[in-house]
N, CA, C and O of each residue as an XYZ file, in Angstrom:
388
protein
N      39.401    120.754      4.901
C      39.359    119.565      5.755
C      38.093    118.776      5.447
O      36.956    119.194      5.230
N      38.596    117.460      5.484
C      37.248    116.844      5.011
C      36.024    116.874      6.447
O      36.200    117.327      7.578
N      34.680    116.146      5.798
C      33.702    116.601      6.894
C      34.100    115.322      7.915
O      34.653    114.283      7.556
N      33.702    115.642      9.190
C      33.798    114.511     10.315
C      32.612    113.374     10.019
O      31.479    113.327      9.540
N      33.345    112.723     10.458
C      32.287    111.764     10.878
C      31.354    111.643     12.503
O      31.696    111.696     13.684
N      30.116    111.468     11.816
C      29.136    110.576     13.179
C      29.658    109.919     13.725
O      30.367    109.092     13.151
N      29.540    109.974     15.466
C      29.965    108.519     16.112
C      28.279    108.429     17.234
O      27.626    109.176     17.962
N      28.241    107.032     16.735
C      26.751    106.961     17.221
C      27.435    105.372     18.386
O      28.226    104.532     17.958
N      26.954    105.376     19.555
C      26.998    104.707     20.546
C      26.217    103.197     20.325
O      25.162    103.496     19.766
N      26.241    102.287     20.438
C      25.359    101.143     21.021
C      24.947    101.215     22.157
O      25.622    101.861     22.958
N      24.148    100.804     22.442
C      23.877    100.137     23.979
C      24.352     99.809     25.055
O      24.176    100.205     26.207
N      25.254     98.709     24.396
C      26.380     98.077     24.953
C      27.347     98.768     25.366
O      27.851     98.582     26.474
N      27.761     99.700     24.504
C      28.929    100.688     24.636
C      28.706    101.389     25.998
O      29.206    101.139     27.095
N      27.484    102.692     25.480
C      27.003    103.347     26.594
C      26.990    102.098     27.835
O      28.048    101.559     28.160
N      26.086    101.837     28.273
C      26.863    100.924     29.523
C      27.843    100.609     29.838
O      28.231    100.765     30.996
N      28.622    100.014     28.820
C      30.069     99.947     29.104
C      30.764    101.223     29.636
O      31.810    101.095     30.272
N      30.350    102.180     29.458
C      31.279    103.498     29.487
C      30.280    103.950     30.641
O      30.718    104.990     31.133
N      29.236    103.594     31.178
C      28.668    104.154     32.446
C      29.606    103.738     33.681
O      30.125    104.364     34.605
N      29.584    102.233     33.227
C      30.359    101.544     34.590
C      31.415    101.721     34.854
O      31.876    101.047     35.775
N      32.514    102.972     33.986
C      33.603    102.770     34.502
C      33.936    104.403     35.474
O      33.080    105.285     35.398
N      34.927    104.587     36.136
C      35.270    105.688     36.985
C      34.924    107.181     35.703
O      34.779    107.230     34.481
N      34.915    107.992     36.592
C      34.342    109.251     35.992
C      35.902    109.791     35.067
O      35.846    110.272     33.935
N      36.900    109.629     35.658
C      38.068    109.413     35.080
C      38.413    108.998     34.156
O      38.763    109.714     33.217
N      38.434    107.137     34.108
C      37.975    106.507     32.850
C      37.486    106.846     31.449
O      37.885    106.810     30.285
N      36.360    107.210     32.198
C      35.235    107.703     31.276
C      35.631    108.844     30.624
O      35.665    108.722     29.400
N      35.931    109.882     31.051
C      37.133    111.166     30.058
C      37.440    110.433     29.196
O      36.625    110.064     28.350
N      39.086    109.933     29.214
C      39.441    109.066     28.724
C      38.870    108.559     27.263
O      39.328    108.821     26.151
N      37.948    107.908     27.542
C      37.033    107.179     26.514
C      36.703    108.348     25.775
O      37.171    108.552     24.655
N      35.777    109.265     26.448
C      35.088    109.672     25.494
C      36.220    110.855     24.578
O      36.445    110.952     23.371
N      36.666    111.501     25.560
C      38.241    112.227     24.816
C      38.460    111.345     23.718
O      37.940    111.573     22.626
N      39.231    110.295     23.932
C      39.907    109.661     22.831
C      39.510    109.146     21.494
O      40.273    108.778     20.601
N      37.864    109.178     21.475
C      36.527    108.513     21.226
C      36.868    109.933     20.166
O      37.009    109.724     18.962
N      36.940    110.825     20.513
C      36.727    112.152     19.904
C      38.038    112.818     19.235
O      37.908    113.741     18.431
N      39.096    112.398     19.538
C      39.987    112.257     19.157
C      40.649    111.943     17.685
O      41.009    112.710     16.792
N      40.665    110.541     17.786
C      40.766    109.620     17.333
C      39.486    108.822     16.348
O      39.886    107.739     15.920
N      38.309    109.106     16.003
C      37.799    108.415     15.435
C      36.858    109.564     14.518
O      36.223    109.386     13.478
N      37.052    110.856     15.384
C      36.330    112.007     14.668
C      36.537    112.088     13.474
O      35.472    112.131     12.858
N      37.592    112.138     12.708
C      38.530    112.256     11.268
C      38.852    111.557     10.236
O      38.687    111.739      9.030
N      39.647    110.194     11.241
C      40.265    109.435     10.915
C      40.021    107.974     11.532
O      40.958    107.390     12.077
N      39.109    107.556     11.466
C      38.703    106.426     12.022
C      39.141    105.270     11.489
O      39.185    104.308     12.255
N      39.618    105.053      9.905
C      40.297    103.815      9.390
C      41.853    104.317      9.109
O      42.563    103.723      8.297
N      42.189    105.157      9.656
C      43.993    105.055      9.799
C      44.578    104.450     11.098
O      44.472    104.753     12.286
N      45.194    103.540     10.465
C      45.740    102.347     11.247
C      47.026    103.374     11.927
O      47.599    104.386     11.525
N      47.135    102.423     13.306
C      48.654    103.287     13.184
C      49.215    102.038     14.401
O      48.409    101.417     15.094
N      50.498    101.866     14.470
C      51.069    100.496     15.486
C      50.326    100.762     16.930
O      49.992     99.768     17.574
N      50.105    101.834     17.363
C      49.931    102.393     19.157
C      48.364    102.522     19.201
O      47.962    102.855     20.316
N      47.314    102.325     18.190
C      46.224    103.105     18.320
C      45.152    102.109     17.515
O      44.412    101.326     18.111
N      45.179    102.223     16.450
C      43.743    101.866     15.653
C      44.557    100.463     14.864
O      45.781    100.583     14.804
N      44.113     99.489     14.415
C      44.076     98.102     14.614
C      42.877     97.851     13.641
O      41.795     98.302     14.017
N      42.924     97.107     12.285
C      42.224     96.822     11.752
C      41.648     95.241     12.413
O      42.437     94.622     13.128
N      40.231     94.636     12.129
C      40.429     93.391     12.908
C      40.356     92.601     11.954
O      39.587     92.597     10.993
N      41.522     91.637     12.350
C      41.053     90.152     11.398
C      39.704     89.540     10.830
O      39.279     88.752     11.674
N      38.958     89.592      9.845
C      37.889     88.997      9.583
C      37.507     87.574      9.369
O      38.204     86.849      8.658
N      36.230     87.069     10.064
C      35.552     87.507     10.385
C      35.676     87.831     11.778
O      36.359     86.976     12.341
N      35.195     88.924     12.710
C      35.161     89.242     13.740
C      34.049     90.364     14.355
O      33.621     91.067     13.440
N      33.860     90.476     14.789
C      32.038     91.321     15.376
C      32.062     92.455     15.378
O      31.072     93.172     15.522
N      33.633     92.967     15.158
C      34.247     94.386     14.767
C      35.159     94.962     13.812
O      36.316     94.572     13.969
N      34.975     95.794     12.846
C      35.990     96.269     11.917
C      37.306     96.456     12.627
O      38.323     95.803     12.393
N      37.174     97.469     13.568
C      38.352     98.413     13.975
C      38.269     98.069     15.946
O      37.383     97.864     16.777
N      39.790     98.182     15.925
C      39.830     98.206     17.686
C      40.756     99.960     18.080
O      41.858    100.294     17.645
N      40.123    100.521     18.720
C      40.379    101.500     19.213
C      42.024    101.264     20.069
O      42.472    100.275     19.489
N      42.823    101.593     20.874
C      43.639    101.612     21.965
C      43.351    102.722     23.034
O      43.723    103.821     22.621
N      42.866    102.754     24.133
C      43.428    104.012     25.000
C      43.404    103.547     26.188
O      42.417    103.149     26.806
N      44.754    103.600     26.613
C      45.323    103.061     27.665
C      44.954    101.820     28.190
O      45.150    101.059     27.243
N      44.391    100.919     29.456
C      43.906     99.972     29.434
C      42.492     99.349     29.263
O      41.973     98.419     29.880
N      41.822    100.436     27.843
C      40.381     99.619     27.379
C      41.037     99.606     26.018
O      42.206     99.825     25.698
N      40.092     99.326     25.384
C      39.611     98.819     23.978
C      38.638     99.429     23.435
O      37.699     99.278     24.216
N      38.364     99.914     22.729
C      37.211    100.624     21.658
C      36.944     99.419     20.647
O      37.853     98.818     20.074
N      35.751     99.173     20.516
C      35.365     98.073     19.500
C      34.518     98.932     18.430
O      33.571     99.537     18.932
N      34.664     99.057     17.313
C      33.963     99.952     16.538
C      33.786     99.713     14.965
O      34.903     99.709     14.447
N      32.668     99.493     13.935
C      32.668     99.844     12.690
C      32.754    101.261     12.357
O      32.757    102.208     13.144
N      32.839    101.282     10.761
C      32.563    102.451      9.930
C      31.905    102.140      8.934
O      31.929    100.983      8.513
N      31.148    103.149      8.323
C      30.265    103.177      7.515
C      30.407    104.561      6.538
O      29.897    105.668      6.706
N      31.381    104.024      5.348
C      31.637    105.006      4.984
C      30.741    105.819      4.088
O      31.089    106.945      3.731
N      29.580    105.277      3.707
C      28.310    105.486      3.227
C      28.049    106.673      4.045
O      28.253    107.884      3.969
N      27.710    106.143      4.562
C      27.287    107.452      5.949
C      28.003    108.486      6.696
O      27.519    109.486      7.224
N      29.148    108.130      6.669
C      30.290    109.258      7.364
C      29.986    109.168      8.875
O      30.149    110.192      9.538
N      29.425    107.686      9.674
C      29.244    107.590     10.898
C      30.564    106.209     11.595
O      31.229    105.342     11.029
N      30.487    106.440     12.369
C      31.514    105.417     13.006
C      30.029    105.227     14.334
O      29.286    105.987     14.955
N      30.299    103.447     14.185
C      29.279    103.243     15.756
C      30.366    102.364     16.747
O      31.047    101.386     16.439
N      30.300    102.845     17.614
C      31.068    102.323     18.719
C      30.359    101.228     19.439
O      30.015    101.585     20.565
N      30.051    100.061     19.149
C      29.815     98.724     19.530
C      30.452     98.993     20.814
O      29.886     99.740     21.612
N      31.487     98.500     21.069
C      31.938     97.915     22.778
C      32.731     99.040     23.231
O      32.971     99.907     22.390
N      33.222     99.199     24.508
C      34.095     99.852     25.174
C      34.605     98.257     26.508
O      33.831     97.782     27.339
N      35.883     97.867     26.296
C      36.093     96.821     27.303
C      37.297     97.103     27.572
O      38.003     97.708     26.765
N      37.747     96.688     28.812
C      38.688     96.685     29.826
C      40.102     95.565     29.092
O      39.900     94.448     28.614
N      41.051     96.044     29.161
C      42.236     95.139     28.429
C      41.910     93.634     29.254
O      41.411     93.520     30.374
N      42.327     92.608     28.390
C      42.273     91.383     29.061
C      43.568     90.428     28.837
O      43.972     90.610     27.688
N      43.960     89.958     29.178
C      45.006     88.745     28.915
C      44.651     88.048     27.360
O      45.556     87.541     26.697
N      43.785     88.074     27.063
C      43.408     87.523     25.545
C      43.370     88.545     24.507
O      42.554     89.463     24.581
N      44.112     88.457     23.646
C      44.872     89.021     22.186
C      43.136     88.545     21.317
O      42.233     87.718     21.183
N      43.819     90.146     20.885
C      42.372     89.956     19.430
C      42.907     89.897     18.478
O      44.024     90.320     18.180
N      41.905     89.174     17.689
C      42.607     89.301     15.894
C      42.987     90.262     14.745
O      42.038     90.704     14.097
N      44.030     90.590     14.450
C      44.059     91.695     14.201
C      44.962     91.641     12.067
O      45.788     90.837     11.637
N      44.463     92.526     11.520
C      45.191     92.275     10.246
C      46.167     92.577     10.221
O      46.251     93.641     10.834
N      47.574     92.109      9.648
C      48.974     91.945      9.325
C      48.955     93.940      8.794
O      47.933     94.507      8.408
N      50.181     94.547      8.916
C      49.918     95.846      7.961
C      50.366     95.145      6.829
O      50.383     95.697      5.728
């Protein structure tokens, strides 16, 4: 098995993921661990979402009603999790498969 990758937090993130229910927050970080431990640039229709460029994020996470905003760095074998946000009525940009 190949080696995992780093997932290193922002700022932003961590806050983001303070403010939400302790519940929530499972959630996140579960899926966070999940999902980005391994395989962080496999796209799939229900889950990971390459983003249209240019945009402030490579990759959009899915789990349930947030969003994971996140690069990779495959140099490094780290994934940083920029944002954690709440679904919104506004569609992100996302690449065609």
């Amino acid at each position: 098995m190949a080696e995992p990758y780093a997932i290193q937090y922002a700022e932003d993130a961590v806050a983001d993921i303070k403010a939400l229910r302790a519940y929530d927050r499972q959630i996140i970080v579960e899926g966070i661990e999940t999902h980005l431990r391994f395989e962080p640039r496999k796209q799939s229709r229900a889950r990971i979402k390459a983003m249209l460029q240019p945009f402030w994020s490579q990759f959009r996470l899915r789990l349930e009603a947030f969003r994971v905003y996140y690069d990779v760095v495959e140099e490094r074998r780290t994934v940083y999790v920029l944002r954690v946000l709440s679904k919104t009525t506004v569609t992100t940009p996302e690449n065609s498969p």
